[in-house]
C-alpha positions in Angstrom: -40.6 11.0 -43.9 -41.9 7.9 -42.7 -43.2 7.3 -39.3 -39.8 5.1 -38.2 -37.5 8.1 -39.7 -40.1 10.7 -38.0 -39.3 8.7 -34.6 -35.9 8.1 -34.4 -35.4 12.1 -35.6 -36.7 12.5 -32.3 -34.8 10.2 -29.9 -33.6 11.1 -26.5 -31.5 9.0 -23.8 -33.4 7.3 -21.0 -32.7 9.5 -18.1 -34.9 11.5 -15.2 -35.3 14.2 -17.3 -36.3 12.0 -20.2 -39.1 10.4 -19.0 -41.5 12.9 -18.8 -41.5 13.4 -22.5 -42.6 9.7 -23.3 -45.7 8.3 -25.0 -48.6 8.4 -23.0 -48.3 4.1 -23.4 -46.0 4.3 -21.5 -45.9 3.4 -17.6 -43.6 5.8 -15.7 -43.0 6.5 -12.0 -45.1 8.6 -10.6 -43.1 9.1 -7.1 -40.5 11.2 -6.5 -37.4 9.7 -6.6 -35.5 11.6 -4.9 -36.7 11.3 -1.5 -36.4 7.5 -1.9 -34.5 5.8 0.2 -32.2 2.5 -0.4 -33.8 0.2 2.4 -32.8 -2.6 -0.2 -29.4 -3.3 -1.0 -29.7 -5.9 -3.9 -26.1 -7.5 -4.8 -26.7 -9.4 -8.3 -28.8 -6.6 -10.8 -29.3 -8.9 -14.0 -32.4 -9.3 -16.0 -34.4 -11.3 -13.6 -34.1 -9.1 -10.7 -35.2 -6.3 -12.7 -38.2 -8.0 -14.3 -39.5 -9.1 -10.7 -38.7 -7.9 -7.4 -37.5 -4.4 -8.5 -40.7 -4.0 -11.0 -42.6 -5.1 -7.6 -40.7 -2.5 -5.4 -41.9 0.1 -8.6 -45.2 -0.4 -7.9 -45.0 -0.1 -3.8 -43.0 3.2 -4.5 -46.5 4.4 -6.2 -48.6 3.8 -3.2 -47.5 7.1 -0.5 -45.4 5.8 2.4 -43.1 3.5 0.9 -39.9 5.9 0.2 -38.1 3.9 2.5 -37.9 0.4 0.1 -35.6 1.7 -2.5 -33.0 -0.1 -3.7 -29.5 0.2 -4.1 -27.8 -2.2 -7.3 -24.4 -3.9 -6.2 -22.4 -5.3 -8.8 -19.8 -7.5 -7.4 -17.7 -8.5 -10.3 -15.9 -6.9 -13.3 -18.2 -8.1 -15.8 -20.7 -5.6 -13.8 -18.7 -2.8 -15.5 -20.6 -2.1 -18.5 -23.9 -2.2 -16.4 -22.5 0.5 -14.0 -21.8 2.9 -17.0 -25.2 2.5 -18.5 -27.1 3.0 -15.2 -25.2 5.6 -14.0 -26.0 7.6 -17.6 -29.8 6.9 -16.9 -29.7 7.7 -13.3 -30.3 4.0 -12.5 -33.6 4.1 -14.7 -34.4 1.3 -17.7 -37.4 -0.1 -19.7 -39.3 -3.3 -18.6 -41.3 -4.4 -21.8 -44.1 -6.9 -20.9 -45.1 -9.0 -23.8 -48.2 -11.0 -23.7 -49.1 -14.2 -25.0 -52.3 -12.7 -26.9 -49.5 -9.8 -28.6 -50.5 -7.5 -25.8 -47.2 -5.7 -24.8 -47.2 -3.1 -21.5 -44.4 -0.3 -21.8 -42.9 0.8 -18.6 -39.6 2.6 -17.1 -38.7 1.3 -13.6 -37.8 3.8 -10.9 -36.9 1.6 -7.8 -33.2 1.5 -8.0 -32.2 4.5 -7.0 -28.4 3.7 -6.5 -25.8 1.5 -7.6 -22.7 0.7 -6.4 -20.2 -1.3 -8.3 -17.8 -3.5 -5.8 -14.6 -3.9 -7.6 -13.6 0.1 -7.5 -14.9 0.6 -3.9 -15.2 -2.2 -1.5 -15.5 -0.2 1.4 -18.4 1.7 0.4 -20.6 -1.3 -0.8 -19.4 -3.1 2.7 -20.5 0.5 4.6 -24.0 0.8 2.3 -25.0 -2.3 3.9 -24.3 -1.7 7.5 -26.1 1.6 7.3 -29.1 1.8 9.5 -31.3 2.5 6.2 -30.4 -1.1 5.2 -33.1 -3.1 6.0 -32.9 -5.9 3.9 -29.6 -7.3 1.6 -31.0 -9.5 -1.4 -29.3 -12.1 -4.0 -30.2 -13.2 -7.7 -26.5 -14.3 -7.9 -27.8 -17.9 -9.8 -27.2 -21.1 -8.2 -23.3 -21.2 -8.7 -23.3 -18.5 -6.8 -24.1 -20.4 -3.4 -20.8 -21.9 -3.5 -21.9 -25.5 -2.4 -21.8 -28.6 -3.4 -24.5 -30.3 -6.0 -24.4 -33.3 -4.7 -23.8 -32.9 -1.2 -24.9 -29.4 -0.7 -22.1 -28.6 1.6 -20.1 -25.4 1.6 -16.9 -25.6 -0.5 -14.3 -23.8 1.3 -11.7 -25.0 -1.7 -13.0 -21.8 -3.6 -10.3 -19.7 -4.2 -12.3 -16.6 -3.7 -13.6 -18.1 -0.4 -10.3 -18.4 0.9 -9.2 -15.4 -0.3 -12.6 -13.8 1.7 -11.6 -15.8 5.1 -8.1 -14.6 4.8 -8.5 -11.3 3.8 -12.0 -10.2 5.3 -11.8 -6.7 4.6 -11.5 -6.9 0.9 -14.0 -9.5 -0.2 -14.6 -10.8 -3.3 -17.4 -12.9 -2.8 -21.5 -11.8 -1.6 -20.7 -14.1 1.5 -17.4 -11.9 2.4 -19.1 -9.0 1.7 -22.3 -9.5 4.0 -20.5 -11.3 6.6 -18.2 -7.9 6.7 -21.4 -5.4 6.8 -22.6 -7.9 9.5 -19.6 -7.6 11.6 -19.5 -3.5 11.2 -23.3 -3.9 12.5 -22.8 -6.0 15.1 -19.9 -3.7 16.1 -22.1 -0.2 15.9 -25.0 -1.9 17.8 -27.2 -1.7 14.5 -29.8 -4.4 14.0 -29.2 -7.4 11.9 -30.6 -6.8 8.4 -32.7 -9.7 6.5 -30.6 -11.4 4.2 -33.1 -12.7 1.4 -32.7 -14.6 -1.6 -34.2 -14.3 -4.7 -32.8 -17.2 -6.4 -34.4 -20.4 -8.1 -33.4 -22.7 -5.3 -35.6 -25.2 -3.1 -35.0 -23.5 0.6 -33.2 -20.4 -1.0 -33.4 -18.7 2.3 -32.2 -21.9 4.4 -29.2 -22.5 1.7 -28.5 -19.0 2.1 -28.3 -19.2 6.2 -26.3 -22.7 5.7 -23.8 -21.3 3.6 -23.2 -17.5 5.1 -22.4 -19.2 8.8 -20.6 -22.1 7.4 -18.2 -19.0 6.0 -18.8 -17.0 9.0 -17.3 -19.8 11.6 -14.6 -20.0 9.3 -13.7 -16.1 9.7 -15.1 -15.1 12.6 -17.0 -17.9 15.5 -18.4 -14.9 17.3 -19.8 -13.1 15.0 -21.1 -16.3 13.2 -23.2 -17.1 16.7 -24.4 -13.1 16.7 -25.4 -13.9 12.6 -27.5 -17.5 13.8 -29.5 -15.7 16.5 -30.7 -12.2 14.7 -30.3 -12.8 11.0 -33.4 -14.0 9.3 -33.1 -16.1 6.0 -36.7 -16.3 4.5 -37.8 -18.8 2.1 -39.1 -17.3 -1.3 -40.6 -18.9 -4.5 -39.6 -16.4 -7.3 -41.4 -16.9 -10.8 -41.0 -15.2 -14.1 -39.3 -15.5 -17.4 -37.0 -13.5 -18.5 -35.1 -13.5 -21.7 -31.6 -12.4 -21.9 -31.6 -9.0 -23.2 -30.6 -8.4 -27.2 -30.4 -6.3 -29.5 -34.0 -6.5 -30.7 -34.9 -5.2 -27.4 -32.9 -2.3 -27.8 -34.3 -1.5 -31.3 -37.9 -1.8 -30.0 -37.8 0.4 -26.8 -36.0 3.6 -29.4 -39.2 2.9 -31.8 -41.7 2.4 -29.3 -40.8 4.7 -26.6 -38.4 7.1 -28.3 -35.7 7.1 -26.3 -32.4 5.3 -25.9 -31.8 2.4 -23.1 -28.4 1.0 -23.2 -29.7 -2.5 -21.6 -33.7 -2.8 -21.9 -35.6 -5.6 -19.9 -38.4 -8.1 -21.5 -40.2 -10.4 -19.6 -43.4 -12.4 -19.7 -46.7 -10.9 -18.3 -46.8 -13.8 -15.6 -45.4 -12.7 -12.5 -45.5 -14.8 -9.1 -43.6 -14.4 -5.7 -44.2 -16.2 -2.6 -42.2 -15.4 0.7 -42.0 -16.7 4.3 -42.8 -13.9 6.9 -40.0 -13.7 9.1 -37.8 -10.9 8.4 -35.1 -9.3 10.9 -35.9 -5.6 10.9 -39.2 -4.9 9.2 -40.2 -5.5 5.3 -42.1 -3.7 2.4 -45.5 -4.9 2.2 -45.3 -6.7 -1.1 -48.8 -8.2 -0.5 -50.2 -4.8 -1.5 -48.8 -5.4 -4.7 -48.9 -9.0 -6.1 -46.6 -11.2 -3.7 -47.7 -13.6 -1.0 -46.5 -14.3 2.6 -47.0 -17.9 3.5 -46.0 -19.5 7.0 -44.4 -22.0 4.8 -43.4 -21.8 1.2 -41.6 -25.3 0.5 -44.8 -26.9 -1.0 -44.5 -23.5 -3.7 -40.7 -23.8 -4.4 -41.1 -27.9 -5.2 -44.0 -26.6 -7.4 -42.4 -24.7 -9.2 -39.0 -25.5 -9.8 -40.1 -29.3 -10.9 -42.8 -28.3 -12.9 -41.2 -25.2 -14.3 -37.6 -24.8 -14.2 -37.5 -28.8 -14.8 -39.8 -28.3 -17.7 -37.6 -25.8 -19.5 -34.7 -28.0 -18.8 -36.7 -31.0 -20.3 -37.5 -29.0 -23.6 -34.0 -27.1 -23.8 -32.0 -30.5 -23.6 -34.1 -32.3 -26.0 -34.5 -29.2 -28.2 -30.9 -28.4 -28.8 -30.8 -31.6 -29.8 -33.3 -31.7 -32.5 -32.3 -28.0 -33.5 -34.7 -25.5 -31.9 -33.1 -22.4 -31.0 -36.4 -21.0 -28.4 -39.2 -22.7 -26.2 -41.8 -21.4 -27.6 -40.5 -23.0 -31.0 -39.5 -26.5 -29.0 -43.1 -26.2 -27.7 -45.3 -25.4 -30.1 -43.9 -28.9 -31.9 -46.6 -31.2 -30.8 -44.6 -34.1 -29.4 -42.3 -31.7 -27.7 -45.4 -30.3 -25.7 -46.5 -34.1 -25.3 -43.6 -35.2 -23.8 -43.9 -32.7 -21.6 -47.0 -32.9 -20.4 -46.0 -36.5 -20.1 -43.3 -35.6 -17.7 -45.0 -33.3 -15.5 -48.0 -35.3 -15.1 -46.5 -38.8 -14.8 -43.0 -38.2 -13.1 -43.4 -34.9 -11.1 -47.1 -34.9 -9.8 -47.2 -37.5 -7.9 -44.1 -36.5 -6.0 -45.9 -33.0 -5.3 -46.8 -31.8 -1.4 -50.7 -30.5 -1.0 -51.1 -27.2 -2.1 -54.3 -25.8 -0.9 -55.7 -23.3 -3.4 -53.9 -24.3 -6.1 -55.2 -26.2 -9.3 -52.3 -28.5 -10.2 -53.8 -29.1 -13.9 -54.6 -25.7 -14.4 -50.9 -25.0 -13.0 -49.6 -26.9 -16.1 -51.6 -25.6 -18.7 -50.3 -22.5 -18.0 -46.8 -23.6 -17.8 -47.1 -24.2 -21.4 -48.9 -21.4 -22.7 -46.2 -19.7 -20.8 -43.7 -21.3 -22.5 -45.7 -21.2 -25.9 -45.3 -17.3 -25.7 -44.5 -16.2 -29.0 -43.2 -13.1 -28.1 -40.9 -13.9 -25.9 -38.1 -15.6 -27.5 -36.4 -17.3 -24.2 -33.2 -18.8 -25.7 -32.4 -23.0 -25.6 -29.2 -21.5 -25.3 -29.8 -19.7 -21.8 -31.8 -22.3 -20.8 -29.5 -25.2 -21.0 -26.7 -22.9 -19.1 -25.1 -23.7 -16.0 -27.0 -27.2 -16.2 -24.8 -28.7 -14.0 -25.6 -26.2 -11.1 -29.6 -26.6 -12.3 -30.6 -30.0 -12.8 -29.1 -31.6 -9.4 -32.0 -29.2 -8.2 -34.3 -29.6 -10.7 -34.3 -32.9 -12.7 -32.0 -35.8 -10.3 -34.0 -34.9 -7.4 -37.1 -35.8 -8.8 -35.6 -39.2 -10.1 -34.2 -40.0 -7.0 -37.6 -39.8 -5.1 -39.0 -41.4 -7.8 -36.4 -44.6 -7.7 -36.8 -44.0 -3.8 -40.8 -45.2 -4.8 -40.2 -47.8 -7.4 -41.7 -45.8 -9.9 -40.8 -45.2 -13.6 -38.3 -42.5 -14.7 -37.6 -43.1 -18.0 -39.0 -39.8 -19.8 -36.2 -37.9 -16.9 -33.6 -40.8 -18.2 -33.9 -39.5 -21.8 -33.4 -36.3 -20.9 -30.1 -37.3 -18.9 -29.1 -39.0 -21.9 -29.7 -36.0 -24.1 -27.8 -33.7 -21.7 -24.9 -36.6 -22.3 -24.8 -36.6 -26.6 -25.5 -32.8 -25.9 -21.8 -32.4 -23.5 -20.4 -34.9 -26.2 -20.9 -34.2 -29.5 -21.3 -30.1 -29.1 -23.9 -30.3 -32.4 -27.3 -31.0 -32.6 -28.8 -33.2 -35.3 -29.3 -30.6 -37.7 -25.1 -30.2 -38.0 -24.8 -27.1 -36.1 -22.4 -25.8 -33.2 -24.1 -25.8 -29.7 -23.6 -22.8 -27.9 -22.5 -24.3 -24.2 -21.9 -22.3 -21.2 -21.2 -24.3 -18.1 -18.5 -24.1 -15.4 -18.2 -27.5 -16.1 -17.9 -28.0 -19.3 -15.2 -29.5 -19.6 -15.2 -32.2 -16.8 -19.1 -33.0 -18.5 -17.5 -33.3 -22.0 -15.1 -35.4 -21.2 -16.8 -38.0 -19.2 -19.6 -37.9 -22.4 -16.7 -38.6 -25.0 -16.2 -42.0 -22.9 -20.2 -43.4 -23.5 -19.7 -45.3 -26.6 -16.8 -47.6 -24.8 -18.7 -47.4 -20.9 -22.5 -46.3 -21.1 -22.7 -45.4 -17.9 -19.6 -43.1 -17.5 -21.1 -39.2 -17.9 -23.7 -40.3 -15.1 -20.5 -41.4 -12.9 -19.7 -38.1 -12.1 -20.8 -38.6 -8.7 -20.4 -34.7 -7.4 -24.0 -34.0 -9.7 -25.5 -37.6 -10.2 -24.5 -38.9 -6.4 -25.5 -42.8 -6.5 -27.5 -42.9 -9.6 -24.4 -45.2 -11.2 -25.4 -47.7 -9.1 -29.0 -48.1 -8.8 -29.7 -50.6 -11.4 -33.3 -49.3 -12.1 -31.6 -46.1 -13.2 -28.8 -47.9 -14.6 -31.7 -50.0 -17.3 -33.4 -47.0 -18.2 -30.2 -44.8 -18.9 -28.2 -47.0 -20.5 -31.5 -47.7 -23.0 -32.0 -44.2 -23.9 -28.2 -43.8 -24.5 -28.5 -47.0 -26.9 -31.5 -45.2 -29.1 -29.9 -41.4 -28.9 -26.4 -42.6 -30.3 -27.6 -45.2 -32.6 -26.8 -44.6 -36.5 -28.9 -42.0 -38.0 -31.2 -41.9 -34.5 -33.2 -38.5 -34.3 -34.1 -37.5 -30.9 -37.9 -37.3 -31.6 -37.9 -40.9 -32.8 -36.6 -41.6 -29.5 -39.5 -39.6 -27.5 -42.3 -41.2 -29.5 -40.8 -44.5 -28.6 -40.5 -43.4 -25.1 -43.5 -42.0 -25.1 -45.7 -45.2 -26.5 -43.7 -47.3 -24.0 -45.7 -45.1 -21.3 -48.6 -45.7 -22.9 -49.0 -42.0 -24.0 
């Protein structure tokens, strides 16, 4: 019998019971989970939020005194079904499987959720959950889109139909805006403090956006209960950072091998972990400075950091990878002139835009950006990472060529990628001939503005609700409509069209 066969003849489901039967390797919690309490009700439970703020809530659970920072998983939408089913079979426990960038991987089972409620079968409950007085904090990863406002203007778009259906019908909410505003209300009502309402998303001012948009539905609904919201509900301002891969079925086969059990939807992340948060919560917070996170007075410098550095970096090497025919950033990266252009980027187009950031080592900052992404063991998807672009790069990419523009300086490594995420919403293939695999609610209004370039150059970057005035700033206009000339040229291959870019810059 070989050691694989002598493994899987012995493997159990992930469960309470499980766990203390695991390898030795393995990290599991050492608290009692049963007398932990949900403090934190988190509506949004997908990979990230597993791989970071409930992996950093696992580690305050170990340290006596902290049973009352639980959590409590809400899934709001149908597609959370499947989720339900397989936490509820492992009493809300799964695997987080850290893999290094030196081949070094840390096994774990994370303990912190202790509940999970799933919306669509009982609205009520999820509504009561978070006007219970143990609720001391309701958090979000429910991605950008899931701000409901505007890219452009960043205004709340009360033409959602779920918003107007959460306005009308405030009892059964669809939306996490209808569903905090009505635990709010039942707060407010039973003379309970206001919990912190804190968002974990990869947004510049998360926690401001948040507060913008929950009272702009609020007034909508209920005036009065907006005005009690604005003067007791605290919004705090977080930087979130790690990557996290979406979940397949590799991850599945290695947690049976390596751990010997069973976990219906493992976690894998990077070994980098970072989380910086404004102190000013509503009705006391877990002291995630004991393990790992930072307060800061003020954490805007951090976000800017980060998401132009970062989450515009990936956005640079996704766009420009699907097009060559990468399928992961560590592939995209480890090409040399991919890594080059992004250097380029980041040092040329982003740094000089950035706020002071005392302690921090901008250069350093970026090298390990791209060891990070160089990470060979963790396969983070193009795919993934060019998803939802039209909720991202409004964010992460036209903001910094705005400011740029704003300064006379030179954006023509960020027009090439807005040119690339043009052919990309055109054609659908990349230059090897294959199918692109594009998810993005708008799709279809991106595509067909794209199909129109080859007649008007400048018509995907008219779509005004993501590019605002960019169309008619002639700077912009120059560089744009240049890349657009080299990308759809006859027999043009993208990294022809960076090394040209690239030499123009003198790099």
């Amino acid at each position: 019998m070989t050691q694989l066969q002598h493994t899987q003849a012995h493997i159990v489901e992930l469960n309470q019971n499980s766990i203390t039967t695991l390898p030795s390797n393995v990290d599991v919690p050492t608290y009692d989970r049963s007398k932990v309490k949900a403090g934190i009700v988190h509506i949004g439970v997908g990979g990230f939020h597993r791989a970071h703020q409930a992996a950093y809530i696992n580690e305050l659970l170990k340290i006596p005194g902290n049973e009352q920072w639980g959590i409590c998983g809400v899934g709001l939408l149908e597609a959370n079904r499947g989720l339900r089913d397989i936490l509820a079979k492992q009493d809300n426990l799964y695997t987080l499987t850290i893999r290094h960038p030196n081949g070094r991987v840390d096994n774990s089972v994370i303990g912190s959720m202790v509940e999970f409620l799933f919306a669509p079968e009982n609205k009520q409950a999820v509504i009561e959950k978070m006007a219970h007085a143990e609720t001391k904090i309701v958090s979000l990863t429910i991605t950008e889109g899931g701000y409901n406002f505007h890219p452009a203007t960043g205004e709340f778009d009360y033409s959602n139909p779920d918003i107007v259906h959460d306005i009308e019908n405030p009892a059964q909410p669809i939306t996490a805006f209808g569903y905090i505003t009505a635990a709010l209300k039942l707060r407010k009502k039973q003379g309970l403090a206001a919990f912190t309402v804190q968002s974990c998303d990869n947004i510049q001012h998360n926690g401001l956006v948040t507060r913008k948009m929950l009272l702009a539905f609020a007034h909508q609904q209920d005036a009065e209960l907006a005005q009690w919201i604005e003067q007791h509900v605290a919004f705090p301002n977080a930087m979130v950072d790690r990557i996290t891969p979406i979940s397949k079925q590799s991850d599945i086969d290695y947690v049976t091998k390596a751990y010997g059990i069973t976990d219906g939807w493992p976690i894998t992340c990077e070994s980098f972990s970072q989380w910086v948060i404004e102190d000013t919560f509503s009705n006391g917070r877990p002291n995630w400075d004991n393990v790992g996170a930072q307060f800061v007075s003020d954490v805007t410098p951090f976000e800017k950091m980060k998401i132009r550095l970062l989450n515009a970096g990936h956005s640079v090497l996704g766009l420009l990878g699907e097009i060559h025919g990468f399928s992961t950033i560590d592939e995209t990266v480890s090409d040399p002139l991919f890594a080059q252009y992004l250097r380029a980027f980041m040092d040329l187009e982003v740094t000089p835009l950035l706020d002071a950031l005392p302690g921090i080592d901008i250069d350093s900052y970026k090298d390990t950006l791209i060891e990070r992404f160089a990470n060979p063991n963790i396969k983070d998807s193009l795919a993934r990472i060019c998803s939802q672009s039209s909720a991202k790069l409004p964010k992460f990419l036209i903001a910094t060529i705005s400011d740029n523009l704003a300064l006379n300086r030179d954006i023509s490594l960020a027009a090439l990628v807005v040119a690339s995420w043009c052919l990309y919403s055109d054609k659908g293939v990349n230059q090897q001939g294959e199918t692109l695999e594009i998810h993005d609610d708008m799709a279809q209004e991106l595509s067909t503005a794209a199909k129109l370039t080859t007649t008007k150059p400048t018509s995907f970057i008219e779509l005004e609700g993501l590019f605002g005035d960019l169309a008619n700033n002639e700077k912009f206009i120059s560089q744009y409509t240049h890349a657009i000339a080299a990308i759809y040229a006859p027999n043009s291959q993208i990294k022809d069209v960076m090394a040209a870019t690239l030499a123009a810059k003198g790099k």
